[in-house]
N, C-alpha and C positions, 0 to 999 in steps of 0.2 A: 319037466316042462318049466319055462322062466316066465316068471310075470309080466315081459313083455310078449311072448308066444302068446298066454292067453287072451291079452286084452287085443291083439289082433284078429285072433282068430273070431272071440267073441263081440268085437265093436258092431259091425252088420246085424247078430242075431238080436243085440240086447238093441240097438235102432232099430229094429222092427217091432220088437215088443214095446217100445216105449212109446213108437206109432198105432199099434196096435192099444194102448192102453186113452192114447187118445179119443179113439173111434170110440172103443168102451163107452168113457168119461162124455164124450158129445151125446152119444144118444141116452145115458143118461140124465142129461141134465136138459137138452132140447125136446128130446120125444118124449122124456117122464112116463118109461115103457108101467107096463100093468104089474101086479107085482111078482107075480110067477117068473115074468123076462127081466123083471130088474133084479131079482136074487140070481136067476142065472150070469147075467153081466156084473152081477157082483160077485160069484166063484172066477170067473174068469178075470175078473181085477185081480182078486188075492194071490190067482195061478202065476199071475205075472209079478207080484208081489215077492213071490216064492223064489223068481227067477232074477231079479234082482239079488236076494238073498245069498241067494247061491253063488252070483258073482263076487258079491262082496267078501264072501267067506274066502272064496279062493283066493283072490286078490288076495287078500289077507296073509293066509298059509302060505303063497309066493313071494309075498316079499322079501326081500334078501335081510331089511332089516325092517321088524314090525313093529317098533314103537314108533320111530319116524314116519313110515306110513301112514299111519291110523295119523297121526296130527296134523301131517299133509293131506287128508282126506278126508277131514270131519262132511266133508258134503255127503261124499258116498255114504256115510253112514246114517246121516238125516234121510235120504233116499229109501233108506230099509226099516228105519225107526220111527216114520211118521206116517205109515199109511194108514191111521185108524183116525186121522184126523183126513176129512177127505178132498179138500180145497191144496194140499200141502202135498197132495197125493203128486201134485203138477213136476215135484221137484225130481221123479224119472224120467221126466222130459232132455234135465242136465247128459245123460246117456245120448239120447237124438242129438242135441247142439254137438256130442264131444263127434259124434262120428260125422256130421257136415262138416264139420273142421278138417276132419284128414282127407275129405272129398272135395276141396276147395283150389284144390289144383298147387301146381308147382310153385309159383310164385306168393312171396308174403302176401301182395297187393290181393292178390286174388284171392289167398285163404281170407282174409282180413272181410273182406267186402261180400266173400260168401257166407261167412260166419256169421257175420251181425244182420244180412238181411234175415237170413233163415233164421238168426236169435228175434229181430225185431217180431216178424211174422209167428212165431210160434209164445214167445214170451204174451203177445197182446190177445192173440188169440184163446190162450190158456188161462191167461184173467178177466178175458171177458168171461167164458166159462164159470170159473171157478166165482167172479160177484155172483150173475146170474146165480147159480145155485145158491148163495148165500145169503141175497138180500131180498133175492121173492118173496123170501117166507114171511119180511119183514109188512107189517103194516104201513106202514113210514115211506116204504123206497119206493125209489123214482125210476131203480132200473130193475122192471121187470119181465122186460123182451131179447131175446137174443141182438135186436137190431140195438136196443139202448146197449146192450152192455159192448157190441161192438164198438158203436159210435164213441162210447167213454174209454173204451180201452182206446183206439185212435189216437184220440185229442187227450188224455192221458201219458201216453209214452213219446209224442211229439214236443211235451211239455207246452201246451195248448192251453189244454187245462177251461173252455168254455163255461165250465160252474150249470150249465142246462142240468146233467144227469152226474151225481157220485154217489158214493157207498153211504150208508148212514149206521150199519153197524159197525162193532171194533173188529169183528176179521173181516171184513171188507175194505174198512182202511188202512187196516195190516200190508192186504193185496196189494192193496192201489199204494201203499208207501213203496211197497219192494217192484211194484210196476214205473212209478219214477225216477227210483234211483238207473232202476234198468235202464230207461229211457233216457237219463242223460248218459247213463254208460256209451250206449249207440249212436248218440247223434255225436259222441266227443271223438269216439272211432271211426267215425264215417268223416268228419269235416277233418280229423289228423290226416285219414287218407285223402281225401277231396287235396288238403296242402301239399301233401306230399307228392303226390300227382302233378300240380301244377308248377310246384317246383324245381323238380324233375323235368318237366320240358322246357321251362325258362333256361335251366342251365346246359340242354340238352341243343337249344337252338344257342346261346350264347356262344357253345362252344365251337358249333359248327361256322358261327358268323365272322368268330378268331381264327377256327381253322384258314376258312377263305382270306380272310387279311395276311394273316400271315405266308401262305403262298403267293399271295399278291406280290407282300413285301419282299421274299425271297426271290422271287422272280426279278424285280425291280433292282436290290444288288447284282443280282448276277450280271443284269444289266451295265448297272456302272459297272462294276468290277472287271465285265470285256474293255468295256471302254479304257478304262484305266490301264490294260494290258495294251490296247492299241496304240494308248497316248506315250507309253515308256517307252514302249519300241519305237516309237518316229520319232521321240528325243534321243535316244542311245544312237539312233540310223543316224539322225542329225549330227553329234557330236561326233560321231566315228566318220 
């Protein structure tokens, strides 16, 4: 089997599980289950933990050449290497965004526009999350409701930024550093497409507007150009 066989075959299951790790991670951190149901949804993080694990290792043994890989893919392997830190846990999500990507249809426009809604959507939601859990616990914070930390992811990754509700520990500001860069990442791919769209049909109606002149104007020699066939011959009739 080739390490593109795999990652085909596996993009689907491991987007499920990375959705599934979601669900996990929310009702952990919103419903703050009892402790009997949060150790169970904590075997079942690590199962999925495991299953990441596993990709990575194949990935790996597939490669054609594996030192290159591994440097082309430090993320993959932050993905396997950080789940005991648990706000960082978010970075299997990168598996979700890769498979919206190949579900984003034929056209660049469309992978392009699909991709970063579904990154916008899933990156802000995953840090409101991830504060929520991490600055509740704080004396200090100002975000400790699912709806605050919504609201700040929002006006956070909009580059907004209203100053009402932010992080006040260091991995909260960690978040919300890597939730802005994100954020200009997406509005810089979305306004590249918005131009490119629009200048695409600027030169798309230009061209059509040339089109029509210039059959105008062909039209219009052929015109003279009869004419001028009509005007020889009644000179040459003349002369002969």
């Amino acid at each position: 089997m080739t390490l593109e066989t795999w990652r085909r075959r596996t993009e689907l299951p491991l987007a499920a599980a990375a959705i599934l790790f979601l669900v996990v991670y929310s009702v952990q951190v919103i419903a703050q289950p009892e402790r009997t149901l949060d150790q169970m949804l904590e075997v079942l993080t690590w199962t999925i933990w495991a299953v990441f694990l596993i990709d990575y290792v194949v990935n790996l043994w597939l490669a054609p050449q594996r030192g290159p890989w591994f440097v082309r893919n430090l993320h993959e392997l932050l993905i396997v290497v950080l789940p005991t830190l648990r706000p960082l846990r978010l970075l299997r999500l990168i598996t979700l965004l890769r498979a919206l990507n190949r579900a984003g249809g034929n056209a660049l426009r469309g992978r392009i526009l699909m991709y970063v809604l579904a990154s916008a959507a899933v990156l802000s939601y995953a840090a409101a999350l991830a504060v929520l859990d991490i600055e509740r616990a704080d004396p200090e914070a100002n975000i400790t409701t699912l709806g605050d930390a919504l609201w700040w992811a929002m006006t956070t990754i909009t580059t907004v930024g209203y100053g009402d509700h932010y992080p006040v520990t260091d991995t909260g500001r960690l978040i919300a550093a890597a939730l802005m860069i994100g954020g200009i990442a997406v509005l810089g791919v979305v306004t590249a497409s918005l131009a490119s769209w629009l200048v695409e049909s600027v030169a798309a109606e230009t061209a059509a507007e040339v089109e029509v002149a210039d059959e105008s104007i062909r039209r219009e020699l052929a015109e003279v150009r009869a004419q001028l066939q009509v005007l020889t011959k009644a000179l040459q009739h003349q002369k002969g």
